[in-house]
Structures are given as structure tokens and as C-alpha cells.
C-alpha positions in Angstrom: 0.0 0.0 0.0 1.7 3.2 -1.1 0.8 6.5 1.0 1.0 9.8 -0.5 3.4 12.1 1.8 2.4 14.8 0.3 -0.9 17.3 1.5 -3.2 18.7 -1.1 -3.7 22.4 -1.3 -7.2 21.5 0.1 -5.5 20.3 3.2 -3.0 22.9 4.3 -5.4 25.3 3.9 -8.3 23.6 6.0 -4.8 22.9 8.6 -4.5 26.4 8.5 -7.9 27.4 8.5 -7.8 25.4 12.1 -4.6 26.9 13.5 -6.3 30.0 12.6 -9.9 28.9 14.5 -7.4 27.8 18.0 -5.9 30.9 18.1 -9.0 32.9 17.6 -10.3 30.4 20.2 -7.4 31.0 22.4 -7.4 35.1 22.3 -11.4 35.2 23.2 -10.9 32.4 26.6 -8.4 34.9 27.1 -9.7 38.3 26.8 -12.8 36.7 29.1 -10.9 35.5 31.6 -9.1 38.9 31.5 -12.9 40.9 31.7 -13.8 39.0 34.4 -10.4 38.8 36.7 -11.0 43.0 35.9 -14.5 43.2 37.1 -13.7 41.2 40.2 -10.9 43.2 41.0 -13.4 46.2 40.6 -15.6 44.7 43.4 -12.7 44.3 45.8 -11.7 47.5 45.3 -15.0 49.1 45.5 -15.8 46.8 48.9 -12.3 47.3 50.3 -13.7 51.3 49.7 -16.7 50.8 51.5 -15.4 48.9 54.4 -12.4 51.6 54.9 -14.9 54.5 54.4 -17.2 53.4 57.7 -14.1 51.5 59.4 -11.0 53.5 58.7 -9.3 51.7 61.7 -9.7 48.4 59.4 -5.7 48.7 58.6 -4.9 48.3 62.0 -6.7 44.3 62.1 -5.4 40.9 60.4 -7.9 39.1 58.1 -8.8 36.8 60.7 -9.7 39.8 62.8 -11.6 41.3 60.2 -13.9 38.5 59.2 -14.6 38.4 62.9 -15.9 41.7 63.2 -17.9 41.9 59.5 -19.2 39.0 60.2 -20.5 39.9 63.4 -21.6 42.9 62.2 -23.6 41.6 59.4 -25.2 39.5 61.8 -26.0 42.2 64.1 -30.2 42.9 64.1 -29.5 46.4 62.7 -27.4 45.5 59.4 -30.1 42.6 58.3 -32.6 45.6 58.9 -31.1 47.2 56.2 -30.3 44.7 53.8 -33.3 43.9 53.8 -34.9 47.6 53.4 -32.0 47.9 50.6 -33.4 44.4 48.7 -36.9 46.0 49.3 -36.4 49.6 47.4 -33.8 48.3 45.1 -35.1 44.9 44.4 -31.3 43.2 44.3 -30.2 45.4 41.3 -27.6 48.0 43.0 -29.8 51.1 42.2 -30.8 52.6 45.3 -33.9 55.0 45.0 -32.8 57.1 48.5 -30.3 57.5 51.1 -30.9 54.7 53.9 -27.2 55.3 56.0 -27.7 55.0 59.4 -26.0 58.3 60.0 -28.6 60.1 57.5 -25.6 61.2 55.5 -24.9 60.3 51.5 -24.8 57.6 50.6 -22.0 59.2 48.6 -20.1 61.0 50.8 -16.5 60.1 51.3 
């Protein structure tokens, strides 16, 4: 049985045609996982904001200490008040119709 070595035009360009589709394939994975590592970092930032805004004395605790301290506070009677009010008036989408701080100030006041 004699086997031809040799490609036809037909197959070096569908081969290429491939290489071309994996490194398309590659580029969008990566420009995804690169959108989403960015919008995740946003959130950190934007929560690591928030915390320092109402706790500016959060520097000065380890992340065990921290967790502690959210956590109890999340728990705490008043903060499930107003998540809740917040879910209410927002219905889970982030837009907030009024201020509901504690304080009575902004909500953007830094």
C-alpha cells in the first residue's frame, strides 16, 4: 500500500484554516478571563472602599480579625434591617432610589 506524503492544497489550507480557528479560540478564553479577573478586581476595590470608608481603623486588624468583626456585624439585628430595606427599594439590582445610612448622611459622601 503506497501513502502519498504529500498534502493537497485542500488540506493545508483547512490545517490552516484550524490553526487560525485555535488561536482565535485561544485570544477570546483569554480576553474573558481577562474581563472577568477586571470586574472582580473592581468589586474588591470598590468593597475594600466601602469597608475603609465606615471603618477607617480596618488597617490596624489581620484578616482573621476582620472577618470576625464583619461577620458579626452583618449578623447584628440592625445590618439585616437594612439589607433587607435595601433588597426591598432596590429589588437586588444595585440602584438605590434614596439615602438609607444609618448616620442620615450620603450615601456618597466620602
Amino acid at each position: 500500500m503506497i501513502q502519498n506524503e504529500e498534502k493537497s492544497k485542500e488540506q493545508i489550507k483547512a490545517e490552516k484554516a484550524v490553526e487560525q480557528a485555535k488561536a482565535r479560540l485561544l485570544e477570546a478564553n483569554r480576553k474573558a478571563s481577562q474581563k472577568k479577573r477586571q470586574a472582580e478586581n473592581r468589586h474588591k476595590y470598590m468593597m475594600g472602599g466601602i469597608v475603609h470608608r465606615y471603618f477607617p481603623e480596618c488597617y490596624e486588624f489581620d484578616e482573621q480579625e476582620l472577618n470576625r468583626i464583619l461577620a458579626s456585624a452583618i449578623k447584628s439585628d440592625q445590618c439585616q434591617r437594612i439589607i433587607e430595606l435595601v433588597r426591598k427599594e432596590s429589588a437586588g439590582n444595585g440602584k438605590l432610589g434614596k439615602d438609607i445610612s444609618i448616620d442620615g448622611g450620603s450615601q456618597n459622601e466620602e
